[in-house]
C-alpha positions in Angstrom: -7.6 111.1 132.8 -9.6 108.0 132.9 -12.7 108.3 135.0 -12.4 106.0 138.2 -15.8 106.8 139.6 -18.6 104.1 138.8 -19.3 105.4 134.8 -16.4 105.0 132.3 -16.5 105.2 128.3 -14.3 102.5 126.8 -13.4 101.9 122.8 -12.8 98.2 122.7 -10.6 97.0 119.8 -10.0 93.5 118.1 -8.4 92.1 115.0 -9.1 89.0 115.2 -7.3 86.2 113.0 -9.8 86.0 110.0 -9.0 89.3 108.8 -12.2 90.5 108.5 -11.6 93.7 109.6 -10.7 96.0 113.0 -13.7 96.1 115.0 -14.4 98.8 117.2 -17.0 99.3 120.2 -17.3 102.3 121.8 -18.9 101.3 125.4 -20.6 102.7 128.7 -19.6 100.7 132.0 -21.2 101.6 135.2 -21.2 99.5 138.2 -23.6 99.1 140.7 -23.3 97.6 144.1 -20.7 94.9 142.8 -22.7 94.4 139.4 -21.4 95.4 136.3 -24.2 97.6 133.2 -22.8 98.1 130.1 -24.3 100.9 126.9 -22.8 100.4 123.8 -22.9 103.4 121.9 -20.9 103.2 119.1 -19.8 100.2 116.7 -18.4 100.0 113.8 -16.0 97.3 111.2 -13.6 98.6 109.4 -12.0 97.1 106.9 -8.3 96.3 106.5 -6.2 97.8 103.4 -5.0 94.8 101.6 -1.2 95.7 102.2 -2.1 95.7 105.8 -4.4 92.4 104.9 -1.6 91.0 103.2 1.6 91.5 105.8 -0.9 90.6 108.8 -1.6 86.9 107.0 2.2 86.8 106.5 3.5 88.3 110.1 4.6 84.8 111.1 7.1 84.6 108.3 8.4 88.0 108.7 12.3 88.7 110.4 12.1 90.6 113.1 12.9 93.9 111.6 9.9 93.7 109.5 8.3 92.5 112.6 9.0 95.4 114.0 8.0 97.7 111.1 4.2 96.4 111.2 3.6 96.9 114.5 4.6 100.2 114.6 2.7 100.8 111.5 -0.1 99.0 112.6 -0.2 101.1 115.7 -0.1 103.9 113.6 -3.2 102.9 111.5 -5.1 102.2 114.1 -4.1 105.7 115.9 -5.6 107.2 112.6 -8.8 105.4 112.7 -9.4 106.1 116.1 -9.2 110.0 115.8 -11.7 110.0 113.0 -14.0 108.8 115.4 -14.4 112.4 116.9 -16.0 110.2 119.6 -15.2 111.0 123.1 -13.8 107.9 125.9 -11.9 107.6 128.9 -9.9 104.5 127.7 -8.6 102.7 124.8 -8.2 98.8 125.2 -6.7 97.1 122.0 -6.1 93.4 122.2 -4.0 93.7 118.8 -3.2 90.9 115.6 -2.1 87.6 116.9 1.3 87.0 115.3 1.9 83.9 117.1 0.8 82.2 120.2 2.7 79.5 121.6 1.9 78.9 125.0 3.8 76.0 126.0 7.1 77.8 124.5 6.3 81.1 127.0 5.5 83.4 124.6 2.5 84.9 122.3 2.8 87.9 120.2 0.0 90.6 119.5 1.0 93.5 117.5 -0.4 96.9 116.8 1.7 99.2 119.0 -0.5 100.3 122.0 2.4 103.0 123.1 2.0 104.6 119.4 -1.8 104.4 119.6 -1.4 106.1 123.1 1.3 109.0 121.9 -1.5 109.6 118.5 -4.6 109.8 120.2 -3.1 111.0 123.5 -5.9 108.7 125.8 -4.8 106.3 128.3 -3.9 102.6 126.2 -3.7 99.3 127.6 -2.5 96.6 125.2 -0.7 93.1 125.9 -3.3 91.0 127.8 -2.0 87.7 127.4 1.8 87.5 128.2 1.6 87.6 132.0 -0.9 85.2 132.3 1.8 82.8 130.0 4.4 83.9 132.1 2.2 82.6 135.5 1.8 79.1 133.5 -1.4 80.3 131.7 -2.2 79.3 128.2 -2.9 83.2 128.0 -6.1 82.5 126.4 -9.7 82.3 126.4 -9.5 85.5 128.2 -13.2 87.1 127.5 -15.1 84.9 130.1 -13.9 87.2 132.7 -16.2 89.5 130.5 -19.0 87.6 129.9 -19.5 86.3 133.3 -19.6 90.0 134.6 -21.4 91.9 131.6 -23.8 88.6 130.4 -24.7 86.9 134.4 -28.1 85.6 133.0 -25.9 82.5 131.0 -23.6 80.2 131.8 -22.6 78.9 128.5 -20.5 80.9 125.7 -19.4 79.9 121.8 -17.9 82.4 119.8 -17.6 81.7 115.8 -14.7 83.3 115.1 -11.6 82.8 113.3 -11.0 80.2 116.2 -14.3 78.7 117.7 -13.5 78.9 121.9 -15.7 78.7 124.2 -16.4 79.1 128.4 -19.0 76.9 131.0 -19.5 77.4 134.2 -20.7 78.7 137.6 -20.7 81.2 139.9 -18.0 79.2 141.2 -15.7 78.0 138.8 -15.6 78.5 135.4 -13.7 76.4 132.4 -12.9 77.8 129.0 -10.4 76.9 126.0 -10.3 77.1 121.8 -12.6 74.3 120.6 -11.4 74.4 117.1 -10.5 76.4 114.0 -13.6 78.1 112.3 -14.1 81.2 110.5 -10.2 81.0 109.4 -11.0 78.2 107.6 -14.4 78.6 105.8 -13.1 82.3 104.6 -10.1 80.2 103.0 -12.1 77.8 101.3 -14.6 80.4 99.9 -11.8 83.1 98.7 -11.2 80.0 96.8 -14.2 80.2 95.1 -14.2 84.2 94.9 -16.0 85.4 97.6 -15.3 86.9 100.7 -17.3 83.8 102.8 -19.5 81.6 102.9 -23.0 83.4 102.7 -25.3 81.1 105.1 -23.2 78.2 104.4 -24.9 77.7 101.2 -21.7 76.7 99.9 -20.7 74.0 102.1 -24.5 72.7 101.9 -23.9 72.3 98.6 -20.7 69.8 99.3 -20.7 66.2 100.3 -18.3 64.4 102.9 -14.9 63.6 102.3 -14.6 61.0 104.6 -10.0 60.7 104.2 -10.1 64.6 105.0 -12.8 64.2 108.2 -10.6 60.9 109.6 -7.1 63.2 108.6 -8.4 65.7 111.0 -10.2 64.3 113.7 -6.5 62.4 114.2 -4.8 65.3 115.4 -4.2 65.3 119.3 -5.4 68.6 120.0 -8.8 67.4 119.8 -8.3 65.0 122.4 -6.6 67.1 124.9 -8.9 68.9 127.6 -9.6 72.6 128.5 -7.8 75.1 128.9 -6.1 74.8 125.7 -5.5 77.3 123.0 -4.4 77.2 119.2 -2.1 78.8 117.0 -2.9 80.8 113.9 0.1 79.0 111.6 -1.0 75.6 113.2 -4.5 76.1 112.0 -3.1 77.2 108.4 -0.4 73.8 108.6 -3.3 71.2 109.0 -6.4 73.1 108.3 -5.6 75.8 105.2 -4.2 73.2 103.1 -4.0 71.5 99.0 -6.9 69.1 99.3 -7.7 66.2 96.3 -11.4 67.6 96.9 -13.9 70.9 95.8 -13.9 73.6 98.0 -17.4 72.9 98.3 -16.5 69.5 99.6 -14.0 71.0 102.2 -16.7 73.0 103.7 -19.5 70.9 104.2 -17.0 68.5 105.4 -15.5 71.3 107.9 -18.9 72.4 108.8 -19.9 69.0 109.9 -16.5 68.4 111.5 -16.4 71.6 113.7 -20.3 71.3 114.5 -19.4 68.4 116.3 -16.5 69.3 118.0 -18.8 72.2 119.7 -21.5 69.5 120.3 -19.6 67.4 121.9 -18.5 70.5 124.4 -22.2 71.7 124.8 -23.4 67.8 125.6 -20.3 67.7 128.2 -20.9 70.7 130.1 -24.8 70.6 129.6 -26.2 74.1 129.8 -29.5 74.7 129.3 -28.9 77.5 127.0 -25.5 79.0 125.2 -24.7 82.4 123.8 -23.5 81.6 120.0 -21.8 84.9 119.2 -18.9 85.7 115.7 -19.3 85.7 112.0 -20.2 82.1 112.0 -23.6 82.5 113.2 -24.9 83.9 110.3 -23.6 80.4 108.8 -26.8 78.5 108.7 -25.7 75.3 107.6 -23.1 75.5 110.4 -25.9 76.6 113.3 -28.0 73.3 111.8 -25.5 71.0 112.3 -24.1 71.7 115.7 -28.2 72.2 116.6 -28.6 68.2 115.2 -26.3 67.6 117.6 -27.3 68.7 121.2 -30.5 69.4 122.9 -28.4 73.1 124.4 -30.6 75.5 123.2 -29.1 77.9 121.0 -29.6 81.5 121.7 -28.2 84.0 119.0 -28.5 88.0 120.4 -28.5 91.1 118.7 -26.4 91.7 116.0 -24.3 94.5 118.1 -23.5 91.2 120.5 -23.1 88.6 117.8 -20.4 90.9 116.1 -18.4 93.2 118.9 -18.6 91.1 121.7 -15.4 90.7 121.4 -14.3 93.9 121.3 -17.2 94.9 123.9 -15.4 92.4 126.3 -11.3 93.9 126.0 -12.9 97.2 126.6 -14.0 96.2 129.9 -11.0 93.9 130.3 -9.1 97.1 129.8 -11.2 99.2 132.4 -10.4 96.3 134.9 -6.5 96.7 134.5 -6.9 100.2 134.8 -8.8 99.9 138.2 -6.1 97.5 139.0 -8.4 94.3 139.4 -8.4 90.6 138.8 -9.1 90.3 134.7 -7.9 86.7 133.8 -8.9 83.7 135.3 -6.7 81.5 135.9 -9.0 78.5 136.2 -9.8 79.1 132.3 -6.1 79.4 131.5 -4.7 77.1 133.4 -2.2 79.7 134.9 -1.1 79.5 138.6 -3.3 82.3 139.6 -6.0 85.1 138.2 -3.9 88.2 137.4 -4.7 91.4 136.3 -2.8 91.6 132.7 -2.0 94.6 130.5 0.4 97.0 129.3 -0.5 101.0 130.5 0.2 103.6 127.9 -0.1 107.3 129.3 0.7 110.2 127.7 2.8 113.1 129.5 
């Protein structure tokens, strides 16, 4: 049974689109006269098999009876992982691998079973965030400042360098979120090129010059024009981003680097926080943390490493807890939907 008095111990679990690995965060919520703690006190990255690497890069090409297949396998693998843990919690909240997310066509698909991970591990799932926010008009995404204004109330601005750069502003009173840009999906791309994993510091794209044609080819497309809330596709990151380029690798990162910096920059000078929380893979880039700092007087402020990597997963957990305890989890005035909601799949054993 999951604990519904004020202390509940969540594992918080994301795959997110750069394939980096599953992250997992085991993590203590207690609240307090309205105000949420948190304790993280476990963490850890695992890395994907490369069959699993392989058919998660490839889901969107896949019929639907292979579809089908992976997430039930997926489920499965991540069932396994979680009972080597030996780690006790109340409640499992898994956001899943984004297949495909298509917002304006009413539908996004995450897989990684949440009923099979519920029937293995026999602890209380909750899976499927993002397809009732879609279905109330919603973009089904950002869906972590719900999270951040609860578990981080000193800030007021978020980035997160992941394998899509998104990020939240706001008040106590309204807050505004969306996907800024591709990021981490692309760099990884551009060094596997090169044979590494990614992009250590951004000494690689330092070492690149500009390619003007590619920066004007990009800052063409309309999604950078259009305002929040707005959300991206993996395969539509991969159509104009993951592409053959007449250029080095090295040039296709500086010139990425310098192209996303600014597209964060220019959110950071709009909204005009005195600080922002930079938090993903990407801010151990140091080229990339130079350029969007050229760019804006925001101050950057980096946390500890437990933040800068599992905030992600940190944040479903407790978005998790929140659909279990049957409150608001999604805003609606980051999503654009017609009303907050409180979104998720419940998977009990009996």
């Amino acid at each position: 049974m999951v604990q519904m008095n004020n202390k509940t111990t969540v594992l918080g679990i994301m795959s997110g689109s750069s394939l980096d690995g599953l992250d997992l965060c085991v993590t203590e919520f207690h609240q307090i006269s309205n105000l949420w703690n948190y304790k993280i006190t476990h963490s850890l990255t695992i890395e994907l098999p490369s069959e699993f690497k392989t058919l998660l890069a490839d889901s969107p090409t896949l019929n639907a009876k292979s579809l089908a297949e992976l997430d039930l396998n997926y489920g499965k693998w991540i069932g396994k992982q979680i009972n080597l843990l030996s780690i006790p919690f109340d409640l499992i909240s898994v956001h899943g691998h984004t297949v495909f997310h298509l917002p304006e066509q009413g539908k996004s698909l995450q897989i990684g079973n949440g009923e099979v991970i519920n029937q293995m591990t026999r602890i209380p799932t909750v899976a499927n965030f993002r397809n009732q926010d879609i279905q109330l008009g919603g973009q089904g995404a950002p869906l972590v400042p719900m999270g951040e204004r609860h578990l981080f109330p000193e800030f007021n601005a978020f980035i997160n360098l992941g394998g899509i750069c998104n990020g939240s502003f706001g008040s106590a009173a309204k807050w505004i979120a969306g996907d800024i840009g591709p990021c981490n999906q692309v760099l990884n791309h551009f060094a596997n090129r090169l044979g590494v994993a990614f992009d250590d510091a951004g000494q690689l794209a330092r070492s690149g010059q500009m390619n003007e044609p590619l920066m004007a080819k990009w800052s063409s497309l309309d999604f950078f024009n259009s305002p929040f809330p707005k959300s991206l596709d993996n395969q539509w990151v991969r159509d104009h981003f993951v592409i053959d380029v007449d250029c080095t690798p090295e040039d296709v990162l500086h010139t990425f680097s310098l192209f996303i910096s600014e597209k964060i920059a220019s959110q950071l000078n709009r909204y005009n926080p005195k600080q922002v929380m930079i938090t993903g893979g990407g801010t151990y880039n140091l080229f990339l943390i130079e350029q969007i700092e050229k760019l804006t007087k925001v101050e950057l402020v980096i946390p500890n490493d437990a933040i800068v990597e599992f905030k992600e997963a940190l944040v479903f957990g407790f978005l998790g807890l929140l659909r279990i305890r049957n409150e608001i989890n999604v805003l609606s005035c980051c999503t654009g939907a017609t009303q907050d909601s409180c979104s998720g799949d419940i998977y009990t054993s009996h």
